[in-house]
C-alpha positions as CSV (number, residue, x, y, z in Angstrom):
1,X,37.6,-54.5,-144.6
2,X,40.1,-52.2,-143.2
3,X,38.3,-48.6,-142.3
4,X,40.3,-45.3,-144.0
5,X,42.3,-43.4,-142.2
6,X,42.4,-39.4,-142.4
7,X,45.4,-38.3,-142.3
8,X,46.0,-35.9,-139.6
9,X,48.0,-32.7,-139.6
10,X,51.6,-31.8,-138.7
11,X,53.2,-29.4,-137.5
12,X,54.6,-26.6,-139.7
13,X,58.2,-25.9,-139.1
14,X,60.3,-22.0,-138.8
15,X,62.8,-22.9,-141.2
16,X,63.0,-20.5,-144.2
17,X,62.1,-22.5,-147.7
18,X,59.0,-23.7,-145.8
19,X,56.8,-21.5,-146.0
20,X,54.6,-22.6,-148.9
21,X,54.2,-26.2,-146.6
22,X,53.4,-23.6,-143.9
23,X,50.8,-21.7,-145.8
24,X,48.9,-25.1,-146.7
25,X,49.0,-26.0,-143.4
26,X,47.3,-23.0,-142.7
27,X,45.1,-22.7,-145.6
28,X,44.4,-26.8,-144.6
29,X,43.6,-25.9,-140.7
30,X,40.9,-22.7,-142.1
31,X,39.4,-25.0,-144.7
32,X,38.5,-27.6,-141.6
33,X,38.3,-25.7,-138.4
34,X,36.4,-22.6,-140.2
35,X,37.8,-19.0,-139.4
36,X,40.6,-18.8,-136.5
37,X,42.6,-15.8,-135.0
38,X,46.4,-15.7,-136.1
39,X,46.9,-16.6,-132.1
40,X,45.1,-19.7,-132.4
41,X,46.7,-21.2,-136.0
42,X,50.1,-20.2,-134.7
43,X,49.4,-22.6,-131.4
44,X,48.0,-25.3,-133.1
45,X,50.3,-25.3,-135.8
46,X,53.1,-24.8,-134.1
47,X,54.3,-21.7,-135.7
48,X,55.7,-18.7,-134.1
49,X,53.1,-15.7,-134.2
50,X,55.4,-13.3,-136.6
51,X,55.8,-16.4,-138.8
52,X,51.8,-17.0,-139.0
53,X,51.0,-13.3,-139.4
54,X,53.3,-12.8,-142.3
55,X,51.6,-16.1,-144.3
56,X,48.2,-14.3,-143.7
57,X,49.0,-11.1,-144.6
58,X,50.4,-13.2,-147.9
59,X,47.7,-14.7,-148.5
60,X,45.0,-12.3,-147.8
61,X,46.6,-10.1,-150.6
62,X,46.6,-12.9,-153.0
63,X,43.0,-12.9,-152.1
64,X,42.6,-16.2,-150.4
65,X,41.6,-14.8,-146.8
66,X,39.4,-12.5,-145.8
67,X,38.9,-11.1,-142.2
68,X,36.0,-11.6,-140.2
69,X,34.8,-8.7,-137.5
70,X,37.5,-8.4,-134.8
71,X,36.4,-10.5,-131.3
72,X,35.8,-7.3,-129.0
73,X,35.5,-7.1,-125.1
74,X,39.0,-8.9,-123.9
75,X,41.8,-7.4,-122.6
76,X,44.1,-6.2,-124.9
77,X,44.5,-6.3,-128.8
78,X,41.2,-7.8,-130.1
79,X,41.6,-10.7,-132.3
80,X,40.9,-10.9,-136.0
81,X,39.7,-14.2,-137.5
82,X,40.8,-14.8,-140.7
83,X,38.5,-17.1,-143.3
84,X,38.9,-18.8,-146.7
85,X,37.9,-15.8,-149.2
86,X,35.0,-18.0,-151.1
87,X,36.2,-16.0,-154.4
88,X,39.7,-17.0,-153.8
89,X,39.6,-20.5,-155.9
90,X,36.8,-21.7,-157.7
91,X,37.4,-25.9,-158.3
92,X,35.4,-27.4,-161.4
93,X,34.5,-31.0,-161.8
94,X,32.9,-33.3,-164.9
95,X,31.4,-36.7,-163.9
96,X,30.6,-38.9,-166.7
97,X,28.6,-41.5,-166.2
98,X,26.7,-44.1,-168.6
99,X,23.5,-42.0,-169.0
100,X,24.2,-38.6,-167.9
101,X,27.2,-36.1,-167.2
102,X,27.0,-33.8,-164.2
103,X,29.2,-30.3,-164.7
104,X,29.8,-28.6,-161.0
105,X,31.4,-25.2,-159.7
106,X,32.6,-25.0,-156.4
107,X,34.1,-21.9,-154.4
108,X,37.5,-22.1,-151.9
109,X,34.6,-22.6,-148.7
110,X,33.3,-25.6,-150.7
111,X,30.0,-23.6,-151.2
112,X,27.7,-24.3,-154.9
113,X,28.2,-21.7,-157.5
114,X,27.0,-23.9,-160.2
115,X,25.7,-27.5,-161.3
116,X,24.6,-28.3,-164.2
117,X,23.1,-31.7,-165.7
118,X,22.9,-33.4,-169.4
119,X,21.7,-36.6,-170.1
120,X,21.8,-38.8,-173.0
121,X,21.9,-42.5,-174.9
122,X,25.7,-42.9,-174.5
123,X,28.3,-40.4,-173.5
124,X,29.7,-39.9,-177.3
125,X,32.9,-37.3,-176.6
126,X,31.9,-34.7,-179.1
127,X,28.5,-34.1,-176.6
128,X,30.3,-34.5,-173.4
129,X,33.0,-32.0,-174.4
130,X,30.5,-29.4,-176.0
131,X,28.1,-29.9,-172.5
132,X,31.7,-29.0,-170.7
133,X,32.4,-25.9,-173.3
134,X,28.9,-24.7,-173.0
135,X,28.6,-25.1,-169.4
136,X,31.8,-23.7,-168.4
137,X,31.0,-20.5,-170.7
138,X,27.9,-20.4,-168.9
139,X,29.3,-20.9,-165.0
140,X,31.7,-18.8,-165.3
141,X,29.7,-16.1,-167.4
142,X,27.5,-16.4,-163.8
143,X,30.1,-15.6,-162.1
144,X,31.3,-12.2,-163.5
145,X,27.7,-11.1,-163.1
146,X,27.6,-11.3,-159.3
């Protein structure tokens, strides 16, 4: 059997109309590498550094980055790495299965914020959908408390 493959990364591009490809790339690149100065994305992603600091400042105010505690003791400007905000995107996801259904909310770093379990006989729709209501009212009601 033929192993996956993981598709790799490309470079972004200058051109104007791009930009929302450029800020996944960038947004992709933080999710796997963790946080990175603006100097570092814009050389990996091939980007020119005004390009790559204008996406961040985007996205920082549309809350998706944060920045981290400025890299001291070099010469020169010191760098600021930039992070996924963990409150920037919260992803939710049902499994059904034959004896139980598992409700889970997870944050833009891929971090826990809730999981809940129900289990039963067989997954009748009018239970699995009311678990899903009742869970996501009580998630999210978790959520506005911290």
């Amino acid at each position: 059997m033929k192993e996956p493959t993981i598709r790799t990364l490309r470079n972004g591009a200058n051109q104007s109309g791009l930009r929302e490809y450029n800020e996944r790339l960038l947004l992709s690149m933080l999710q796997r590498n963790g946080a990175m100065a603006g100097s570092t994305l814009a050389k990996q992603a091939g980007l020119s550094a005004q390009t790559v600091s204008v996406i961040l400042r985007k996205l920082e105010n549309d809350g998706l980055l944060e920045r981290g505690k400025p890299n001291k003791g070099k010469v020169g400007k010191p760098s600021v790495p930039m992070r996924l905000s963990p409150d920037g995107v919260l992803s939710v996801g049902l499994k059904i299965g034959r004896r139980s259904a598992n409700l889970l909310v997870m944050d833009f770093q891929g971090g826990i914020r809730k999981q809940l379990r129900m289990t039963y006989s067989y997954p009748l729709p009018q239970d699995v959908f009311r678990f899903l209501k009742e869970g996501l009212a009580e998630a999210l009601a978790g959520l506005n408390q911290s």
